[in-house]
C-alpha positions in Angstrom: 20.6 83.9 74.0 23.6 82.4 75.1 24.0 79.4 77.4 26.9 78.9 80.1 27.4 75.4 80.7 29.4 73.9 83.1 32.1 70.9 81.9 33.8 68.6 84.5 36.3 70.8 85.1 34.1 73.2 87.3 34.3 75.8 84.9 31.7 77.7 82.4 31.5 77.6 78.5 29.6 79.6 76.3 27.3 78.2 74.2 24.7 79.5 71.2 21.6 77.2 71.1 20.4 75.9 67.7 17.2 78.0 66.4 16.5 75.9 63.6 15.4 72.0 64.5 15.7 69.6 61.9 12.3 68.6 60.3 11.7 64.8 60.7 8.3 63.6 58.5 6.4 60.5 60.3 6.2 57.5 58.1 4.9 53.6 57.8 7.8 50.4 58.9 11.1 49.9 57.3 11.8 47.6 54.7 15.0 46.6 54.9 15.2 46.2 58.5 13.4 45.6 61.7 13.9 48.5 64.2 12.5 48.6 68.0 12.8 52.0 70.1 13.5 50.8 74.1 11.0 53.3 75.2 11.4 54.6 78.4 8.3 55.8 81.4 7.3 59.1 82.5 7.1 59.1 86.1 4.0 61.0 87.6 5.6 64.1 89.8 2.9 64.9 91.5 2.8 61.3 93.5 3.5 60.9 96.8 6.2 58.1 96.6 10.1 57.3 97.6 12.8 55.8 95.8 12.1 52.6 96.8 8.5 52.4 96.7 5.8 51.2 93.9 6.2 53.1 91.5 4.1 55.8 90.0 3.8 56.8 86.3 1.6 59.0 84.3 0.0 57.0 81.6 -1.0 59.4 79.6 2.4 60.7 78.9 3.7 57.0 78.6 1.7 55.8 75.9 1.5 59.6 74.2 5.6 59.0 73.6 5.1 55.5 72.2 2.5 56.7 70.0 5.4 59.4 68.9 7.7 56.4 67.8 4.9 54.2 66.4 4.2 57.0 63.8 7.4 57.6 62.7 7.4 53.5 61.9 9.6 52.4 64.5 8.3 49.4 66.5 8.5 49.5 70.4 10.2 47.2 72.9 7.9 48.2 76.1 9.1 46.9 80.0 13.0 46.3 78.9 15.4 48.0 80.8 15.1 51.5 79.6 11.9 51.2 81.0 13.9 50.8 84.6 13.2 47.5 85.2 15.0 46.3 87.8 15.8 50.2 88.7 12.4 51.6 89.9 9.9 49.7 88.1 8.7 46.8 89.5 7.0 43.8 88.0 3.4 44.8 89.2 4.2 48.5 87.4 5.6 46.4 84.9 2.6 44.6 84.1 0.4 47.2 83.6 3.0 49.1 81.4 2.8 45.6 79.1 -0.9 45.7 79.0 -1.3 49.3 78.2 1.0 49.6 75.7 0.1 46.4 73.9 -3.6 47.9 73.9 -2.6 51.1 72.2 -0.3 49.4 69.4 -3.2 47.3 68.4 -5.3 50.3 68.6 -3.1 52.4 66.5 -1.2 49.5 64.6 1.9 49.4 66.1 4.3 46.8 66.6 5.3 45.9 70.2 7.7 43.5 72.3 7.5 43.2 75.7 10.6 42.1 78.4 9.7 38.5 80.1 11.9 38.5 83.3 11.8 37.4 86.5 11.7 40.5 88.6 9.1 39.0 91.2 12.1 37.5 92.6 15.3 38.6 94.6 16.4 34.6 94.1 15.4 31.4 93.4 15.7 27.8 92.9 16.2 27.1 88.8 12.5 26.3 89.1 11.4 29.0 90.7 13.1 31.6 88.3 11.7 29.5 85.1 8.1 29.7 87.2 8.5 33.2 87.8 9.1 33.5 83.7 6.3 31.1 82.8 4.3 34.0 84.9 5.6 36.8 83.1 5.5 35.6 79.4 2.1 34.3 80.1 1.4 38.2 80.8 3.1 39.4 77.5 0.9 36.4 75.4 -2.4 37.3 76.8 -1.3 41.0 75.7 -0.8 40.2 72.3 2.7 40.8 72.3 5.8 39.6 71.1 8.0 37.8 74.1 11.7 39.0 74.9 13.0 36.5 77.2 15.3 38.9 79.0 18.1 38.2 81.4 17.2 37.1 84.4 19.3 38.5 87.8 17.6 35.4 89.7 19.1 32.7 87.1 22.5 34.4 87.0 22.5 34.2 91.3 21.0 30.6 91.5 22.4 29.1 88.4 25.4 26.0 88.9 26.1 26.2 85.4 25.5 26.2 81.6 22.9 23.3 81.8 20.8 25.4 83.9 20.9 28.1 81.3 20.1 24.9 78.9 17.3 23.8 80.6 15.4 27.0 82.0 15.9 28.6 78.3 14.8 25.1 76.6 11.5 24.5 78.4 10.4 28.3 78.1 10.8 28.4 73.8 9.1 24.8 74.3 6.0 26.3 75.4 6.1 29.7 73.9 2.9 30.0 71.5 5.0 32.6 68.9 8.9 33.0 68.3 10.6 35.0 70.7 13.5 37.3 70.9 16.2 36.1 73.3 18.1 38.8 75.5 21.8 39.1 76.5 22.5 41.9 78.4 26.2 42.7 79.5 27.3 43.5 83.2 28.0 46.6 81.7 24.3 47.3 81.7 23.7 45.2 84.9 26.2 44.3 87.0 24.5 41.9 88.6 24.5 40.1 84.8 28.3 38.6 85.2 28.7 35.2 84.0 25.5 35.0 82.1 25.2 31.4 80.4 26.8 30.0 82.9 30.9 31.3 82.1 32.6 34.6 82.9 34.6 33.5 79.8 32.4 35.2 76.7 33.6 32.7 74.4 32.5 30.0 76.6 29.1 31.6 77.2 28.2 32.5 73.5 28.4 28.8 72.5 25.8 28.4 75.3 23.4 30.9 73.9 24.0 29.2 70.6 23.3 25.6 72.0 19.9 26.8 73.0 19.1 28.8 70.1 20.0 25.8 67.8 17.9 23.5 69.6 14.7 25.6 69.2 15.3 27.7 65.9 12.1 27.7 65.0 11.4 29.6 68.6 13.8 32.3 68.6 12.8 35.3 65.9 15.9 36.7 66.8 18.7 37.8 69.3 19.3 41.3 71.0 22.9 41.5 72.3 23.9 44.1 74.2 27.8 43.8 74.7 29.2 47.2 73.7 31.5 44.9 71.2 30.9 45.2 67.7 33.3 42.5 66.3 31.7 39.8 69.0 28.4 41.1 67.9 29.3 40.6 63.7 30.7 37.4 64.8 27.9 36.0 66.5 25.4 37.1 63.9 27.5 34.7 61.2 26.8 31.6 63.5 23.1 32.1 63.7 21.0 30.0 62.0 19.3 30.3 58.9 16.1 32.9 59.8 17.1 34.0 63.3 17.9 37.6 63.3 20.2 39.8 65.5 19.3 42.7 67.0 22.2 45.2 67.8 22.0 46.9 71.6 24.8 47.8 71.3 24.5 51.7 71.5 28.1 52.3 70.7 28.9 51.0 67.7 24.8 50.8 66.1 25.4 52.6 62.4 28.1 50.1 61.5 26.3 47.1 62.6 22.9 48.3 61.2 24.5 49.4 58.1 26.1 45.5 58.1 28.6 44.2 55.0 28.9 41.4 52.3 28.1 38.6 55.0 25.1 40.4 56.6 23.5 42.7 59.2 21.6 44.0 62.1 18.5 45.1 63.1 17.9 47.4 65.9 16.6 46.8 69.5 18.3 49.9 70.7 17.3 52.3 73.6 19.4 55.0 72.0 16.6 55.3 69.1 14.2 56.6 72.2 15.9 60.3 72.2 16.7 59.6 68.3 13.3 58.2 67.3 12.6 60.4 64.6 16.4 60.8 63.3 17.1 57.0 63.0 13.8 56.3 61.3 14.7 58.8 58.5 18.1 57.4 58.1 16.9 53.4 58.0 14.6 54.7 55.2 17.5 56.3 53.6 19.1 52.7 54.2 15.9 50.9 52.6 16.7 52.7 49.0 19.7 50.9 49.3 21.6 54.2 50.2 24.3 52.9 53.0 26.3 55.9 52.6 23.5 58.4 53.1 22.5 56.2 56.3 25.7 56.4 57.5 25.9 59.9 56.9 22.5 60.6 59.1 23.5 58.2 61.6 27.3 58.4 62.4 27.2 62.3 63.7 24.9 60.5 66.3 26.9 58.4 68.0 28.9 60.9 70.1 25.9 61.4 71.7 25.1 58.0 72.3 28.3 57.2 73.9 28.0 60.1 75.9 24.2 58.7 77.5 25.9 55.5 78.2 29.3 56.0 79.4 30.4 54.3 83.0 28.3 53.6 84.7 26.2 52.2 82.0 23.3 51.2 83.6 22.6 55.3 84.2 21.9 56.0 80.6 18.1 56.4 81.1 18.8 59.4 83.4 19.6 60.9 79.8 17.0 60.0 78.0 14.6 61.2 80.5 16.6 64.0 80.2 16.4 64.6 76.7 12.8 63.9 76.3 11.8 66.5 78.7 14.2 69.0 76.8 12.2 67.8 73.4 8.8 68.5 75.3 7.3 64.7 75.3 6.9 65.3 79.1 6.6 68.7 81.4 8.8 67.4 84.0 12.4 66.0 85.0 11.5 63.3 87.6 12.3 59.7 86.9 10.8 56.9 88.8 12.7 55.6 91.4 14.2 59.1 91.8 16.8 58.2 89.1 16.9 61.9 87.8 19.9 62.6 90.4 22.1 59.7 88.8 24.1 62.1 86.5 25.9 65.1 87.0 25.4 68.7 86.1 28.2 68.7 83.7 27.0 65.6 82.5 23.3 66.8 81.3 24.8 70.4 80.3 27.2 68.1 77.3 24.0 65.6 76.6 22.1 69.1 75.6 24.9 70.4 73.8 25.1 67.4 71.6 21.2 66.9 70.8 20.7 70.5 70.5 23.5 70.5 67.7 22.1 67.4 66.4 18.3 69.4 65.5 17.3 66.8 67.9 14.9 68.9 69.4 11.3 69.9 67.9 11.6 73.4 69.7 15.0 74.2 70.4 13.4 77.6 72.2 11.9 75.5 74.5 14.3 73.6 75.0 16.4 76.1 76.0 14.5 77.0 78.4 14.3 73.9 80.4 18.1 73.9 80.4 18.5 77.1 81.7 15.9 76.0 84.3 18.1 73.1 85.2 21.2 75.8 84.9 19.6 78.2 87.4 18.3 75.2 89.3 22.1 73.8 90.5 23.3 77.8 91.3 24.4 78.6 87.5 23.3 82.0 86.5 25.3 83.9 83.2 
């Protein structure tokens, strides 16, 4: 049954779907590393909503695709931004999404960590952004959750400087009751991140982020850095301190930075492992016999795919794994909230379906077939 797929020339390809998936056995945690899926939410299609309203998710799908990732051992990072924070979920859908999840890993024995922002506010005074934080973490505690103190948009507008960083940062791990994981995520992500820690210069800013981490190193479990730049990622990780972790988001370059070298590794807070949940757990336990070559082997073929979800701009990768996990069957629909599904092109989804398809990504490649040619006939395509 062959497939005609547009590329971004305007023009058709032919192309013969996998029958075969690969077959991908659910397991218990890692031991070599620590690896959290960025999970994303299943908007409810049948809600009478807008772009810009409050928006509307089915649970029940939600929490069914976490419980996916919890059984194949992967922990889950619930409200970051693959979850659309910031990009048509709002704090009070945020909330709930914290709660419920956090109630279903301890029901099932999963391991969770959940985004502390500041997305109640468009801006603020320094104090108003760390109250709006102090709100939000208090949230995630009361859940029984791990904190990640995540980026805020409201410090990065308001801030005069690195000591605001210093002091915001400083008085939240002061009162956090468990070790937290500090976020850094690049412009590249969110724009409206530039100059995080107070410099434009990266240099400048990353001795920031290590000034507050080594004043509270027994508060920070680890770091997730999401730069898209593997070298400033292995060379932050050697100035850590002793016990502090880093966790690559860095969805370009993840294999090489998992897979580490003489001086050290990785671990994973990656929202690429939500399409390749299943995949990257078999290769980490590949990795955990001490195998890097065999994880490598499993892993690398993946990242043309990765790339592809996240290319410019950035920030639109979770219109593609929505898009995948609708192919795979964890959800019956294509509809995003926020109305995010129309933030990537035709050609765009028909070469994300290529590459999972030829990866085995997919349980039932029949069915996902299917939805394809659904979204084919859809935009006009027919063979």
């Amino acid at each position: 049954m062959t497939l005609h797929l547009p590329d971004a020339n305007g023009t058709l390809r032919a192309y013969e779907p996998r029958t075969v998936p690969l077959a991908f056995t659910p397991g218990s945690a890692f031991t070599s590393r620590t690896v959290f899926s960025a999970a994303h939410v299943v908007a409810d299609p049948y809600a009478d909503t807008t772009p810009d309203g409050p928006a509307a998710v089915d649970w029940d799908a939600t929490l069914a695709f976490r419980r996916h990732l919890w059984s194949h051992g992967l922990g889950v990072a619930e409200a970051m931004d693959t979850a659309q924070r910031g990009m048509g979920l709002d704090w009070a859908g945020a909330a709930e999404l914290i709660r419920r999840s956090a109630a279903e890993a301890k029901a099932v024995g999963g391991r969770i960590a959940c985004g502390v922002g500041t997305d109640q506010l468009a801006a603020g005074t320094p104090g108003e952004v760390r109250a709006a934080y102090e709100e939000q973490l208090a949230v995630v505690e009361e859940a029984g959750a791990q904190a990640i103190l995540m980026a805020s948009r409201a410090l990065a507008a308001t801030a005069r400087g690195p000591e605001d960083y210093l002091e915001v940062y400083g008085h939240l791990l002061r009162q956090a009751a468990e070790p937290v994981i500090l976020h850094w995520l690049g412009p590249m992500f969110d724009p409206a991140l530039e100059g995080y820690w107070g410099s434009p210069d990266l240099d400048t800013a990353t001795d920031t982020f290590l000034e507050v981490i080594a004043a509270h190193p027994d508060k920070v479990d680890g770091i997730k850095v999401s730069l898209l730049d593997a070298q400033r990622e292995i060379d932050l990780r050697r100035r850590l301190p002793q016990g502090v972790r880093c966790y690559t988001g860095d969805d370009f370059n993840y294999p090489e930075l998992i897979a580490g070298d003489d001086k050290g590794f990785s671990h994973a807070l990656l929202g690429i492992f939500d399409p390749l949940g299943p995949l990257a757990a078999q290769a980490v336990r590949v990795l955990d016999t001490g195998d890097v070559d065999g994880f490598r082997s499993l892993l690398d073929p993946t990242v043309e795919l990765s790339r592809h979800l996240f290319q410019a701009p950035t920030r639109f990768y979770k219109t593609g794994v929505v898009f995948l996990a609708w192919l795979a069957g964890h959800q019956s629909h294509f509809t995003m909230v926020g109305g995010l599904q129309s933030a990537r092109s035709l050609p765009h989804f028909a070469r994300a379906y290529e590459l999972a398809d030829g990866l085995g990504l997919f349980p039932d490649p029949k069915l996902a077939e299917e939805r394809m040619r659904t979204l084919l006939n859809l935009y006009g395509v027919t063979p």
